[in-house]
C-alpha positions in Angstrom: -4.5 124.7 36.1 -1.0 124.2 34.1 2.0 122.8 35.4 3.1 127.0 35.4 0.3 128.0 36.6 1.2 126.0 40.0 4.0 126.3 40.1 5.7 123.3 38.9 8.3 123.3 35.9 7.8 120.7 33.5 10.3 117.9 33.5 13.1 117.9 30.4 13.4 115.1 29.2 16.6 113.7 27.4 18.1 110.3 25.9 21.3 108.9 25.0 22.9 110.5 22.1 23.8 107.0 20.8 19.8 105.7 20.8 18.3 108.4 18.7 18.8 107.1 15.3 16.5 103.9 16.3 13.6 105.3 17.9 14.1 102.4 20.4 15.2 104.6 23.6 13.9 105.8 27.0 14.1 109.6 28.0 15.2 110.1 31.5 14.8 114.0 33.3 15.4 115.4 36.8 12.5 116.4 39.1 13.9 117.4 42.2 15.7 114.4 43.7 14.3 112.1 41.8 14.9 111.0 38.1 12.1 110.0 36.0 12.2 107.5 33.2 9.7 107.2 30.3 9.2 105.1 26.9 10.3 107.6 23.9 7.7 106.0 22.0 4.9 106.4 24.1 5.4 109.4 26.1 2.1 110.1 27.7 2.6 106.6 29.1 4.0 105.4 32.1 6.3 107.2 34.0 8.9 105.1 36.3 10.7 107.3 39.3 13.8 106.6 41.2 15.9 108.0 43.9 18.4 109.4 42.5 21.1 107.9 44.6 19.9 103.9 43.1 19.7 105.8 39.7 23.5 106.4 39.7 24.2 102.8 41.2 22.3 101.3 38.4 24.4 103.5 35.7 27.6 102.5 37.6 26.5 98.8 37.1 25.5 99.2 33.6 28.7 100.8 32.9 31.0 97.7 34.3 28.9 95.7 32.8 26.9 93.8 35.3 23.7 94.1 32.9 25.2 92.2 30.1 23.7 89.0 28.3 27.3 87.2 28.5 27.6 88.0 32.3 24.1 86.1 33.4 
């Protein structure tokens, strides 16, 4: 049975405008209230899921900075 056929859409996935050109990029998509994150390069691998509540926290953080080499 599809995705479809049961009833399920499948996830769209998207990445940052800014990453395409280097093919080194994750794809992020919506499923409910979760957001799923996957390697663009290998996307029948593993699939990482977060709340999407700690999902907006961590692009908050990443925004200020917090995840920057110079700030550790």
């Amino acid at each position: 049975m599809s995705l479809t056929e049961a009833g399920i859409r499948a996830p769209v996935w998207r990445r940052a405008r800014r990453s395409m050109a280097n093919g080194d990029c994750v794809e992020v998509a919506p499923a409910g209230s979760r957001i799923l994150v996957r390697d663009s390069k290998d996307q029948n691998g593993t699939v990482m899921q977060f709340p999407g509540g700690a999902w907006r926290t961590f692009l908050m953080d990443a925004k200020k900075g917090q995840f920057d080499l110079d700030c550790l």
